[in-house]
N, C-alpha and C positions, 0 to 999 in steps of 0.2 A: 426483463432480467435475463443476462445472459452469460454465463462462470464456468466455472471448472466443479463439476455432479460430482467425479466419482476417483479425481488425479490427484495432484499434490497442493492444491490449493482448495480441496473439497469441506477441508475443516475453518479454513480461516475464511473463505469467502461461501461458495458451497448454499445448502439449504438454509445455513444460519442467515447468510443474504436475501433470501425470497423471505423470513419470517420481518427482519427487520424494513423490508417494503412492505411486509403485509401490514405492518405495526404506521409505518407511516400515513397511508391508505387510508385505515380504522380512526385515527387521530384525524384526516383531513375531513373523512366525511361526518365526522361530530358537527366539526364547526361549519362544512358546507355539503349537505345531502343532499343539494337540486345537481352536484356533477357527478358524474358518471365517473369512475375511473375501476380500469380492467388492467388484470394483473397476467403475462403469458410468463412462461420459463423455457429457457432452453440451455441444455451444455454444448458448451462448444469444444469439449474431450482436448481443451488446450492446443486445435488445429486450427488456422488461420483461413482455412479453406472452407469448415463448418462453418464459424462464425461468421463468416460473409454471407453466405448461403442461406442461414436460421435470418439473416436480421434484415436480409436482401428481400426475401418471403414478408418478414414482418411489415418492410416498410411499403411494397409493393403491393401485396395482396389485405394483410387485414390491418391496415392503417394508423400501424403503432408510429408514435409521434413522438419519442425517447427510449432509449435504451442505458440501462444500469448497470454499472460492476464492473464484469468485463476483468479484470485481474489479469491476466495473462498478457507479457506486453507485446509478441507477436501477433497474439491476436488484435489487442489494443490496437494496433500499427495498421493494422489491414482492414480493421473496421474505420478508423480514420475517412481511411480512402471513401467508405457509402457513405458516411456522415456529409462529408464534401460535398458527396456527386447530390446524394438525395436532401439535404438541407432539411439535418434534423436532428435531434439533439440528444450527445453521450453525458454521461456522468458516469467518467471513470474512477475506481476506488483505487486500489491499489497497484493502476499501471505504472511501474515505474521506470521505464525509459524516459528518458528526456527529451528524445526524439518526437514527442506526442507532443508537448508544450513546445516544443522546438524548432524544426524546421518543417515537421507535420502539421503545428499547429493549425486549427480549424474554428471561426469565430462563434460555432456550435458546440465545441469537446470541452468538457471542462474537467480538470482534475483535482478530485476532490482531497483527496489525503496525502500522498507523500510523490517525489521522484527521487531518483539513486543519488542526485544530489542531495534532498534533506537528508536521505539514510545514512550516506557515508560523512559527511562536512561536521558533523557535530563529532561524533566518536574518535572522526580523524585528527582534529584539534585538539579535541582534549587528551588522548593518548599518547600523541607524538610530545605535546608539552610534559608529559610526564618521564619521557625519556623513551619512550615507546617507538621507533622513529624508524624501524625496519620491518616489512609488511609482506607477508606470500596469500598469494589468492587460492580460494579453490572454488570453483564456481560452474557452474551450470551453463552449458555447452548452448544457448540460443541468447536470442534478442537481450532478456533480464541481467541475464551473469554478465556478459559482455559490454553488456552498458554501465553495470556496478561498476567493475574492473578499471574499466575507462575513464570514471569520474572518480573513481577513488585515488587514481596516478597522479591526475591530472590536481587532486586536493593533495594529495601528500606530495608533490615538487614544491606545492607554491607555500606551504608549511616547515621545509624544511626537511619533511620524510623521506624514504627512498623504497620502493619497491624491488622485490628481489625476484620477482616471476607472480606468475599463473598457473593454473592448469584448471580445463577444464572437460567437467563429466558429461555424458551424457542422462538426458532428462529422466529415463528408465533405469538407470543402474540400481543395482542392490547393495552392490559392492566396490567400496569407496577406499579400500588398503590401498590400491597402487599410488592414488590423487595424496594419502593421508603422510606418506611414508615419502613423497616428493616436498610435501609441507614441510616435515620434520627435516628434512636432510638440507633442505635453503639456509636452515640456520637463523630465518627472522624471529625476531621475539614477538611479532601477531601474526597469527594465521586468521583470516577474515575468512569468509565462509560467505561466497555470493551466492545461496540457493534458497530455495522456499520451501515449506510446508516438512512435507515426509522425506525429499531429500535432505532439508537441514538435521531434522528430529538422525535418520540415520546415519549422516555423515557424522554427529556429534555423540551416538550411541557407541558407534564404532573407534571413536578418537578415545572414550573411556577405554573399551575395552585393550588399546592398544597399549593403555597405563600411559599414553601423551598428557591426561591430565593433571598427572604427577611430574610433568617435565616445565622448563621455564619457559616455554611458551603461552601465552596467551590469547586463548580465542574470543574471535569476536563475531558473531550473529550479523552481518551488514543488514538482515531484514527478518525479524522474528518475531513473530507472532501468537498472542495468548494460547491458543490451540497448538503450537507447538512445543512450549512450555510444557503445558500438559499431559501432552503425550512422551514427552522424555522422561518426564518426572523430574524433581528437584535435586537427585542425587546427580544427576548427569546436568541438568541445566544451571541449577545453582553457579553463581557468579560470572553466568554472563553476562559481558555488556550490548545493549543494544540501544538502539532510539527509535519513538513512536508517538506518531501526532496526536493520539487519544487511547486513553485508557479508563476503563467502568471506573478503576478504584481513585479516581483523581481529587472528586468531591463529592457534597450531597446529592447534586443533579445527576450526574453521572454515576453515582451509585443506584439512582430512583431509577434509570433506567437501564442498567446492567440487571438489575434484580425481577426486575420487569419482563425482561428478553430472556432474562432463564426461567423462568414459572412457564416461558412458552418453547425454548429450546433445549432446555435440562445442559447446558452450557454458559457461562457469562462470552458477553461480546467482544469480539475483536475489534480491532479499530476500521478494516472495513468493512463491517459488518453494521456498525456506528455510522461512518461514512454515507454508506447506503440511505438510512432514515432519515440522515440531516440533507444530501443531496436531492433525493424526490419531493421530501420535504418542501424545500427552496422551488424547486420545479413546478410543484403542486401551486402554494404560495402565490407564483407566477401568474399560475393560470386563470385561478380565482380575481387576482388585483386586475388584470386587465382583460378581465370576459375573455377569453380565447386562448385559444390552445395554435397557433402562427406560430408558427417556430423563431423566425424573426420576432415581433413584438414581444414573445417570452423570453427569449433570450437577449433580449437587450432590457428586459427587467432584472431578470435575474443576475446582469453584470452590472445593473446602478446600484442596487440594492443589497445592503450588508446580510449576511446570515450570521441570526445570531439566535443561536439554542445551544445545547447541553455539549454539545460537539465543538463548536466555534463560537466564539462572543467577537460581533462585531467585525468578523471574517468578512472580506473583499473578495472580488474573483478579478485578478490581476489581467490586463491586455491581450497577454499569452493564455489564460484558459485556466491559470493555475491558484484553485482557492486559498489566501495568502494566512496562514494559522500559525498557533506556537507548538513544536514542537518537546518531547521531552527525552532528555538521557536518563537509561535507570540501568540500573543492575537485578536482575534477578535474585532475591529471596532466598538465603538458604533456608532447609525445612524447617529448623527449629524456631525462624520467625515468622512464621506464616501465621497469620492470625485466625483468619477464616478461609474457606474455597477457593479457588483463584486468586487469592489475595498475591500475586508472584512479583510486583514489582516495587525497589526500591526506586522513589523517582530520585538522580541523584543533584539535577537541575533541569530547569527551565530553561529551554533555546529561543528567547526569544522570534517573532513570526521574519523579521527583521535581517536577523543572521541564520535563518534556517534556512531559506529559500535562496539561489541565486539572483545573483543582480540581476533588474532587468537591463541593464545598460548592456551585459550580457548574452542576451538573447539572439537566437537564432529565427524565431518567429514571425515570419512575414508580416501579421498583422505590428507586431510593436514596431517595424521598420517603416511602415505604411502611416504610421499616426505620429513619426516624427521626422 
């Protein structure tokens, strides 16, 4: 396991990820306790330089034979590169460049939850059909923001929409006035918001305070996460729109182990934090069906083979790397319907796995090029 300890992705991926491997682990060795499986951690402080370094170690000296999470899509990007070289296998949660499934693709990497295409393609449709059809970004200065940006243009020309600028922060700022007050003066009626964790939670603390959320503009979360929810609280988060491939509150399954994952994290789960259990899960699965742990033979089980638990029913991992799910649009809860703890989202539809995902006819992916 190897995330972001102590930055802006420590709530939504963080310690609550090592609990939901531990949880997978615990479940695997029930049903099989002649395997062995050993659990390391490390932060990669969202530098693409550590994580090469941490998982370079792992794969070289103590003979780790997958690496999980990973969140960060510069890092994401540059751990690609070892996967490649040392021929071993990622399960990335919440990387979202496309560039991973893309023209990085690796027939080892697989990603399990979302790319800036599911994020933006659902929200962008359905807001621009609404009359919504003019768009300013404010997004986070590396690999993520600039990949959202980019996918998010490239859906709102082909819908109809128009983009009216960008700007983007750097990953440390505090202070998001000058980005917030470029937003308001574009004139779009959504301002999109390409950042994560604690830059969202403050970039969106500070738009209240600015009294922007009393103005006609419209914000929208391109990528938000139950733990930031939380941390803003519902006076500020209330009525936003986001989308997201798994959520605790969805059904009974997914309530049994949301409720389950807080009795051990005093948090309910985010979706990659979900992510996580269902992909090692599948991994684990792997190793057991066919005696070995060959990176090859496991991984060419794990692409025949459906995943299907609490996370996914029936989920594929498509040519590209990319596990093929339903995604969901909701709106955030205002307080007075909140029923219980976390309870924060209205789902408002179902995205089918279908129109969530891009074409693969689409694809930039060497291997999808190579099998046709």
């Amino acid at each position: 396991m190897v995330n972001d300890a102590t930055g802006p992705l420590s709530d939504s991926n963080g310690q609550g990820s090592v609990v939901a491997a531990r949880m997978a682990i615990d479940d695997f060795r029930k049903q099989n306790p002649n395997i062995k499986v050993e659990l390391l951690y490390a932060d990669h402080q969202n530098k693409p330089d550590i994580g090469v370094a941490v998982v370079r170690k792992w794969f070289d000296v103590d003979g780790v034979d997958v690496i999980a999470d990973v969140g960060n899509s510069a890092v994401g990007l540059a751990l690609q590169t070892v996967i490649r070289d040392k021929n071993k296998i990622a399960i990335y949660t919440s990387v979202a460049t496309t560039e991973l499934t893309g023209k990085q693709c690796v027939k080892t990497g697989f990603a399990w939850l979302h790319d800036s295409y599911t994020l933006v393609a659902g929200p962008l449709r359905s807001l621009v059909a609404e009359g919504l059809d003019t768009w300013f970004f404010v997004a986070a200065d590396y690999a993520f923001g600039k990949n959202m940006v980019a996918e998010s243009q490239r859906v709102l020309a082909r819908v109809g929409g128009k983009s009216l600028g960008a700007v983007y922060h750097p990953m440390d700022t505090a202070d998001y006035s000058s980005f917030l007050l470029q937003a308001q003066g574009s004139g779009a009626k959504v301002v999109a918001f390409s950042s994560v964790g604690s830059q969202l939670v403050n970039s969106m603390k500070q738009w209240r305070e600015f009294g922007m959320d009393a103005g006609a503009q419209r914000p929208v979360a391109q990528l938000l996460f139950l733990t930031d929810v939380h941390s803003m609280g519902l006076d500020v988060a209330g009525g936003l729109t986001s989308v997201v491939g798994w959520y605790w509150g969805l059904n009974d399954e997914t309530r049994a182990f949301g409720h389950r994952f807080f009795e051990l994290h005093r948090k309910m789960p985010t979706a990659p934090q979900a992510a996580v259990y269902s992909g090692l899960s599948h991994y684990l699965k792997a190793v057991a069906a066919t005696g070995s742990d060959d990176t090859d033979t496991v991984a060419r089980w794990m692409r025949e083979n459906s995943v299907d638990d609490f996370f996914a029913r029936g989920a594929k991992i498509r040519e590209d790397g990319k596990l093929i799910h339903d995604f969901y649009l909701f709106q955030v809860k205002k307080k007075s319907d909140v029923k219980e703890p976390w309870d924060y989202y209205d789902i408002v539809r179902r995205i089918p796995s279908d129109e969530a995902f891009s074409p693969l006819s689409e694809s930039e992916c060497p291997l999808v090029k190579a099998s046709h």
